[in-house]
C-alpha positions, 0 to 999 in steps of 0.5 A, a space after each residue: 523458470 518462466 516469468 509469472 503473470 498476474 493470473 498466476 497468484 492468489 489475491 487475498 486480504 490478509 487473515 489474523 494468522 497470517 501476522 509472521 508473513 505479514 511482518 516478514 514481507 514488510 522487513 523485505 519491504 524495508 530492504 528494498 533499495 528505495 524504502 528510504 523514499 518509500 516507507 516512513 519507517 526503517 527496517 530496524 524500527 520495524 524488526 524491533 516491534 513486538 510479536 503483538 503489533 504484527 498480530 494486531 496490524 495482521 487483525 486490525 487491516 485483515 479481511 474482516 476490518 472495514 476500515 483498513 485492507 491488507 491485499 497480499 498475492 500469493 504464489 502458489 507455492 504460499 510465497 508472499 510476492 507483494 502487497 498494498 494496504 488501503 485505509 479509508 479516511 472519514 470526511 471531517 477527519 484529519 490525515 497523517 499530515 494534519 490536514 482536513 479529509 474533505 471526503 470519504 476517501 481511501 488512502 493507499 500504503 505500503 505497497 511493495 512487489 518483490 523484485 523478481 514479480 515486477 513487471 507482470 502485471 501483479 501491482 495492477 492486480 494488487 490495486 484493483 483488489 484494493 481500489 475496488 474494496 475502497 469502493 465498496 467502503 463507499 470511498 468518493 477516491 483514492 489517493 496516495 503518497 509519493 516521493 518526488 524523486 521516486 520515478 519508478 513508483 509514480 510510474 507504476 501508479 499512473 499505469 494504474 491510473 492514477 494521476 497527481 492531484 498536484 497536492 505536495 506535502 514535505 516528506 516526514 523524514 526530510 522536510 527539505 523533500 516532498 511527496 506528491 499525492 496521486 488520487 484516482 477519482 470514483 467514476 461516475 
């Protein structure tokens, strides 16, 4: 089998109906050996919600939302292999963490490329799907969240282009640990 590249998937925002794949790809996501540093949530916590939230999650940052956008690639086969979700944040607002939004901005989550798609060029695709939606939600920047120990990650998200802020925060499930934010400011 040959090595897919990024030209080989369909990239999309998810649709109401797609809420199984939605919950399957973030239970894989959730086995990921590094989704204790990745994801504030277990895999248990999430295989124990019900039908209903996935189908609400599947709406509520589906293709028709304007504030939250899942963006899966897909094989041609139907296969999900990843996926980034961004939220827009309105300024005057206050984040997860409790601090102030200064400004309209997008927040990346959930990012997750199965294992066997890495390395093609497929996370690059995913965020330019996402960054460019960002933008046409009036988004002033984008950032994102994460784990100082998670070298992997942050050197993904620097390759497409994005850079740390310099902003840490404690990580929610250890307070002994932090997360960076990297942001990616709109050109001019």
């Amino acid at each position: 089998m040959t090595t897919p590249t990024s030209d080989d998937y369909i990239v999309r925002a998810i649709r109401p109906d797609d809420w199984t794949a939605v919950k399957r790809l973030r239970l894989d996501a959730l086995r990921d050996p590094v989704a204790h540093l990745a994801f504030l949530e277990t895999y248990e916590d999430a295989a124990a919600k019900p039908d209903a939230f996935w189908q609400e999650r599947a709406i509520g940052s589906g293709e028709r939302s304007e504030s939250a956008r899942q963006i899966i690639a897909e094989t041609p086969d139907g296969t999900w292999a990843g996926s980034v979700t961004v939220l827009i944040e309105e300024a005057g607002s206050e984040d997860w963490a409790g601090y102030p939004v200064e400004r309209r901005q997008g927040h990346v989550v959930g990012v997750f490329v199965r294992p066997e798609h890495r390395g093609n060029g497929l996370i690059k695709t995913l965020f330019d799907a996402g960054v460019t939606w960002a933008w046409q939600q009036g988004a002033e920047r984008i950032r994102l969240f994460v784990h100082a120990d998670n070298t992997r990650a942050q050197g993904a998200y620097r390759k497409v282009g994005f850079a740390p802020s310099g902003v840490a925060v404690a990580f929610s499930k250890d307070e002994a640990e932090s997360e960076l934010e990297f942001v990616l400011e709109r050109p001019l």
